[in-house]
C-alpha positions in Angstrom: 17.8 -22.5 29.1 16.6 -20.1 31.1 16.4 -16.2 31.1 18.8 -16.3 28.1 16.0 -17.5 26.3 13.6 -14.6 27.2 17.0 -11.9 26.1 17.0 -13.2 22.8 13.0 -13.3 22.2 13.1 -9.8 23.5 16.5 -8.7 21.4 14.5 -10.2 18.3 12.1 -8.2 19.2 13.7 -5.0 19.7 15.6 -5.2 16.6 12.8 -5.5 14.3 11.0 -2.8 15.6 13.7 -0.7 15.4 14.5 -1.7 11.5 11.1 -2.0 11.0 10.1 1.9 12.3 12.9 2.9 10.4 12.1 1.6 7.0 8.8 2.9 7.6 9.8 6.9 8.1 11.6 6.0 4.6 8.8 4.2 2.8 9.3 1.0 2.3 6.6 -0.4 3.9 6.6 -3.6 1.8 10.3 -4.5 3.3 9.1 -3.5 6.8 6.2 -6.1 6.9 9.1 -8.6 5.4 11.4 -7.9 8.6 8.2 -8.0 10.9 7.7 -11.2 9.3 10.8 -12.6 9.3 11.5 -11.5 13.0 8.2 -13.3 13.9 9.7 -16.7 11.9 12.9 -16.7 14.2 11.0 -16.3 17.7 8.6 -19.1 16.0 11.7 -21.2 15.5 13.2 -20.9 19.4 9.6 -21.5 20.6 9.0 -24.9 18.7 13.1 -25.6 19.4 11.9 -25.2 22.5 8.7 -27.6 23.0 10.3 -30.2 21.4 13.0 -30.2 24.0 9.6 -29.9 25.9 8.4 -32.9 24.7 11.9 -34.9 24.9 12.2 -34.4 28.9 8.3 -35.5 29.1 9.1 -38.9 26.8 12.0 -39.6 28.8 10.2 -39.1 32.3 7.0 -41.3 31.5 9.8 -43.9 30.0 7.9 -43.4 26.3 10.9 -44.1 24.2 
């Protein structure tokens, strides 16, 4: 779980600014602030995916299960 992480958040990234700007030169800004959005939602989703494992390796080194 290490520099693969940071690839994705970065390829997330990169992908929705590319749709994003592109949907923009066409005008549909509405859908482009739906992809910027929903880009934001799945880089949310790895980060608390993340802490929780986070908080799992804490618990089990403090012996709090």
């Amino acid at each position: 779980m290490g520099i693969d992480v940071i690839f994705k958040i970065a390829g997330i990234g990169i992908i929705t600014a590319v749709v994003n700007s592109i949907l923009e030169k066409s005008d549909k800004k509405e859908i482009a602030t739906f992809v910027t959005i929903a880009g934001l939602i799945l880089v949310l989703v790895i980060v608390v995916d993340m802490m929780g494992g986070l908080f799992g390796t804490l618990k089990s080194i403090f012996y709090l299960d």
